[in-house]
C-alpha positions as CSV (number, residue, x, y, z in Angstrom):
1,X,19.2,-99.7,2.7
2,X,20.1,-99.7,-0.8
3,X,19.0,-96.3,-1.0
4,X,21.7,-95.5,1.7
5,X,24.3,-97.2,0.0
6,X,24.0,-95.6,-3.5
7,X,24.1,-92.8,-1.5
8,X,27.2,-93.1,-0.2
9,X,28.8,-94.2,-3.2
10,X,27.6,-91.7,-4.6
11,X,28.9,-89.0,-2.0
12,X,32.6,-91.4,-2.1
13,X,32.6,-90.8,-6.0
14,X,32.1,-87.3,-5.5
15,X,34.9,-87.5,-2.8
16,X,37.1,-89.3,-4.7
17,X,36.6,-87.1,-7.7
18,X,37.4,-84.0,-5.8
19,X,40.9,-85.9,-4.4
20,X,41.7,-86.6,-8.2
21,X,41.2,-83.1,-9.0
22,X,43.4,-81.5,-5.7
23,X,40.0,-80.2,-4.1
24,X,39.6,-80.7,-0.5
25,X,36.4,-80.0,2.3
26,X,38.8,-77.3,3.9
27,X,39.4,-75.8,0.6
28,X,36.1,-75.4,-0.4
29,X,34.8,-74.0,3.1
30,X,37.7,-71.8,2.8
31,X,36.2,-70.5,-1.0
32,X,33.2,-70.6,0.7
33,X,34.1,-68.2,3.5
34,X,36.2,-66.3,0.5
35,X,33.1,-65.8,-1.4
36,X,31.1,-64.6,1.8
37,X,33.8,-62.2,2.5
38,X,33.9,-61.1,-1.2
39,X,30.1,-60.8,-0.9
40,X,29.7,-58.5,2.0
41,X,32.7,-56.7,1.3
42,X,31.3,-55.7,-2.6
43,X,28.1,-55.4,-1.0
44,X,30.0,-52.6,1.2
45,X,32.0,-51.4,-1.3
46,X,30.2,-51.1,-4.2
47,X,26.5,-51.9,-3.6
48,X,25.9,-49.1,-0.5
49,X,28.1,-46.2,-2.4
50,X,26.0,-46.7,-5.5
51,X,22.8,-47.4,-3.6
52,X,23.8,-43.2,-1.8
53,X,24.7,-42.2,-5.2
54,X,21.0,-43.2,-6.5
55,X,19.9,-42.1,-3.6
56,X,21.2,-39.0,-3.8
57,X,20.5,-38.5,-7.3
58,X,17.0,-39.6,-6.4
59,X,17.2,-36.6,-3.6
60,X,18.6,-34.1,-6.4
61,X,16.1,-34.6,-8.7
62,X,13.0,-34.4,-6.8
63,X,15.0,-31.0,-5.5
64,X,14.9,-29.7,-9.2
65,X,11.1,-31.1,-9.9
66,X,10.5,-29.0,-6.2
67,X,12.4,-25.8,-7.7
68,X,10.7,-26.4,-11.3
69,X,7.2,-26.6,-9.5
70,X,8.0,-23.4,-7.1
71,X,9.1,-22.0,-10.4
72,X,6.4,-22.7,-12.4
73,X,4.0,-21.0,-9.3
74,X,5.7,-18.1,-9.5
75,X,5.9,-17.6,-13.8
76,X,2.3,-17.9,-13.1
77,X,1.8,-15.7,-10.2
78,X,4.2,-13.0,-12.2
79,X,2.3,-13.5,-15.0
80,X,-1.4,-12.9,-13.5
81,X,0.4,-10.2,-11.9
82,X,1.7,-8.9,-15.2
83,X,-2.2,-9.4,-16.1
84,X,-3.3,-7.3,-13.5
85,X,-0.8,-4.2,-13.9
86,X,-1.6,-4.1,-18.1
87,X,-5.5,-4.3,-17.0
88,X,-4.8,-2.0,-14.5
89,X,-2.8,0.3,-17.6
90,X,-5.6,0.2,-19.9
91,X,-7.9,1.0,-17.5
92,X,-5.7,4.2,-16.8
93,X,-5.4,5.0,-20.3
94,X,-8.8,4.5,-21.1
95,X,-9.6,7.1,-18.1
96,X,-6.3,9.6,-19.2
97,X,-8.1,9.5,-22.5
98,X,-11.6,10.3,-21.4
99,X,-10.0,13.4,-19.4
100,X,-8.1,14.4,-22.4
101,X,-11.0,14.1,-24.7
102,X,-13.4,16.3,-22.3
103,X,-10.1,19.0,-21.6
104,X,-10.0,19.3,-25.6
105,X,-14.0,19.4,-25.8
106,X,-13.5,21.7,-23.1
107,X,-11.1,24.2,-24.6
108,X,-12.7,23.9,-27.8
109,X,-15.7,24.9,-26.3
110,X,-13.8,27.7,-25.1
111,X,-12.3,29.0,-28.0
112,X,-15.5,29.1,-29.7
113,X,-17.4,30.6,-27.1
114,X,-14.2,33.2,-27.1
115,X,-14.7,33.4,-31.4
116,X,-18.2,34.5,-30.9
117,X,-17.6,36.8,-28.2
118,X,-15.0,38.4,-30.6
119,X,-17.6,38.0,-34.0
120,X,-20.4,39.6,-31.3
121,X,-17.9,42.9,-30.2
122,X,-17.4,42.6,-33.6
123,X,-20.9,43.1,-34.8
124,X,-21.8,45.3,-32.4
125,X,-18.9,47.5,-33.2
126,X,-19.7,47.8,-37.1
127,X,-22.8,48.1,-36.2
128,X,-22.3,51.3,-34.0
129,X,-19.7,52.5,-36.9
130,X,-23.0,52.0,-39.1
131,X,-25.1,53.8,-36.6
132,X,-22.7,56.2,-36.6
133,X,-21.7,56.7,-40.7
134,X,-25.6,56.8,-41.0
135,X,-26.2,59.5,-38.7
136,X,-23.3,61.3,-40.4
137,X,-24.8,60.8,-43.7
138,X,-28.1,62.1,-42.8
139,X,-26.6,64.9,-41.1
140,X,-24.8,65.6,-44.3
141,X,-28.2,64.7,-46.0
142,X,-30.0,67.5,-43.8
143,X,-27.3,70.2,-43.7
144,X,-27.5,69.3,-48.0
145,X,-31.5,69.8,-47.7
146,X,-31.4,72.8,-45.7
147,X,-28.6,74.4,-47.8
148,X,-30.6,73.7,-50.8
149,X,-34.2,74.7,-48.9
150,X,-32.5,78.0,-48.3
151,X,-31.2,78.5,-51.3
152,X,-34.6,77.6,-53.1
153,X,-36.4,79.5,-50.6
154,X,-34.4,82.7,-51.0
155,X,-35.3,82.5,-55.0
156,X,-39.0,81.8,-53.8
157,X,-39.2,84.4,-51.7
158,X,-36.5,86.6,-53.2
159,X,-35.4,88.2,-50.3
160,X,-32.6,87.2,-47.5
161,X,-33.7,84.8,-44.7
162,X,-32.7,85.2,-41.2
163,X,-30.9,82.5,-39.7
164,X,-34.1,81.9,-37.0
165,X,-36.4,81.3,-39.7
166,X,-34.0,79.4,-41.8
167,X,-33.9,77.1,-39.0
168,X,-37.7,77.1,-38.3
169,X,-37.9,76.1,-42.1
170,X,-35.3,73.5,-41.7
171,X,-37.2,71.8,-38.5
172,X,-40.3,71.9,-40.2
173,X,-39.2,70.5,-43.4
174,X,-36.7,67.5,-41.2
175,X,-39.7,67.1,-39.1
176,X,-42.1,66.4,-42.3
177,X,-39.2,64.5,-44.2
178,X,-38.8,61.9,-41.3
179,X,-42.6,61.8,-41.3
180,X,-42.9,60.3,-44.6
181,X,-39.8,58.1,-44.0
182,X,-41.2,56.3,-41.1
183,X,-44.8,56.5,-42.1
């Protein structure tokens, strides 16, 4: 029972001391009620609206790490693309290259196939103006030899020779001359 009791004065001092000081039961479960109120109504207030704004800023964020990641995909999907289209380039090159390389091979081919044609007609042509200058020459040479067999043979002779045996004497003489020539 002493328990009790010490209790009780304990709880009459603490009444007593609140009376001194002008504080009263219904005054403090009116503060109490206050500070409920006060609670819940910052809780409404202020705790939910910056509890959305987090949210929401939560929200926006993982939006812009979703756009970053979708744009990241696609820098690299562009880029093996970009890979693809210069492979794709060289490759063409390498192939425009090749067909320009065998169209020069080609025409140079061409032209000198088309030089030697022109050295060959050449060749052939001074060779036929040779052909040609030689026979001249030797027909100058003969009509020289027979001129000079005539006139020799006239002095050997010492008459006039008609023009058939002049001409038999030519033959004969050509005919021996070529002889000796080829032989």
């Amino acid at each position: 029972m002493f328990e009790f009791t010490s209790e009780s004065m304990l709880l009459s001092a603490f009444s007593d001391m609140l009376d001194e000081m002008g504080i009263t039961w219904s005054s403090i479960l009116l503060h109490l009620i206050a500070l409920v109120i006060l609670t819940v109504g910052l809780y409404l207030l202020l705790f939910k609206p910056v509890k959305k704004m987090i949210r929401e800023r939560q929200e926006k964020v993982k939006k812009i790490e979703k756009e970053n990641a979708e744009l990241n995909e696609e820098v690299k999907a562009l880029k093996n693309s970009s890979e693809k289209v210069l492979a794709d380039a060289k490759k063409e090159a390498a192939a425009i290259h090749e067909s320009v390389v065998k169209v020069a091979n080609q025409k140079a081919s061409d032209i000198v196939g088309e030089a030697k044609a022109k050295a060959k007609a050449m060749i052939d042509r001074t060779e036929t103006e040779m052909d040609e200058e030689r026979k001249k020459l030797q027909a100058d040479v003969e009509k020289q030899i027979a001129d000079v067999s005539l006139v020799v043979a006239e002095k050997v002779i010492g008459r006039d020779i008609s023009k058939a045996d002049n001409h038999r004497l030519i033959e004969e003489s050509l005919k021996e001359w070529s002889e000796k020539e080829n032989g």
